[in-house]
C-alpha positions, 0 to 999 in steps of 0.5 A: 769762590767760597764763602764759609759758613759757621755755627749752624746746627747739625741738620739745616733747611738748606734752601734757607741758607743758599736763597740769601746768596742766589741774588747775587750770581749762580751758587752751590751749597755744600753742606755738613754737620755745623757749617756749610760752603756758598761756592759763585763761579767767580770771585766779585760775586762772592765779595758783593753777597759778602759785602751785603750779607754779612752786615745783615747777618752781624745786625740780626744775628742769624742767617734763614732764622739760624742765630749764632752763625758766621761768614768768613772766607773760604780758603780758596777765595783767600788763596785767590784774593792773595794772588790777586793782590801779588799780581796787581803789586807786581804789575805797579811794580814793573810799571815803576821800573818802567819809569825808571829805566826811561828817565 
């Protein structure tokens, strides 16, 4: 799943940028002119390095010595983080029903 980074400059150490992100599961880093993608084979590892590295990054203001960058999610992690939570609304949903046909 993706994590998109902003706001880096044009030519970038990458191992700068991918080596905060290892600790938490295998990565690949893609990378172009000002941003760059953190892609973890599944998604929990990129919440747990989203949930320790962007209060690191927001506190010190840069991420491998770069200021002024961001995270966010990248569009295939929201498009799996919707599915997820369609999917779990409809599971609570047919359990209800459940409840409702045997009483």
């Amino acid at each position: 799943m993706s994590i998109y980074i902003g706001g880096l400059p044009p030519h970038v150490d990458e191992d700068r940028i991918v080596d905060p992100f290892k600790k938490f599961g295998p990565v690949t880093g893609r990378f172009c002119a000002g941003f760059a993608f953190i892609d973890y084979p599944e998604q929990h590892m990129a919440d747990v390095a989203m949930d320790h590295i962007r209060p690191v990054v927001a506190s010190e203001g840069n991420l491998g010595g770069y200021p002024g960058v961001t995270l966010s999610w990248g569009k295939r992690s929201i498009v799996l983080k919707y599915q997820e939570e369609l999917a779990e609304k409809k599971r609570r949903d047919r359990e209800r029903e459940g409840r409702r046909e045997r009483n």
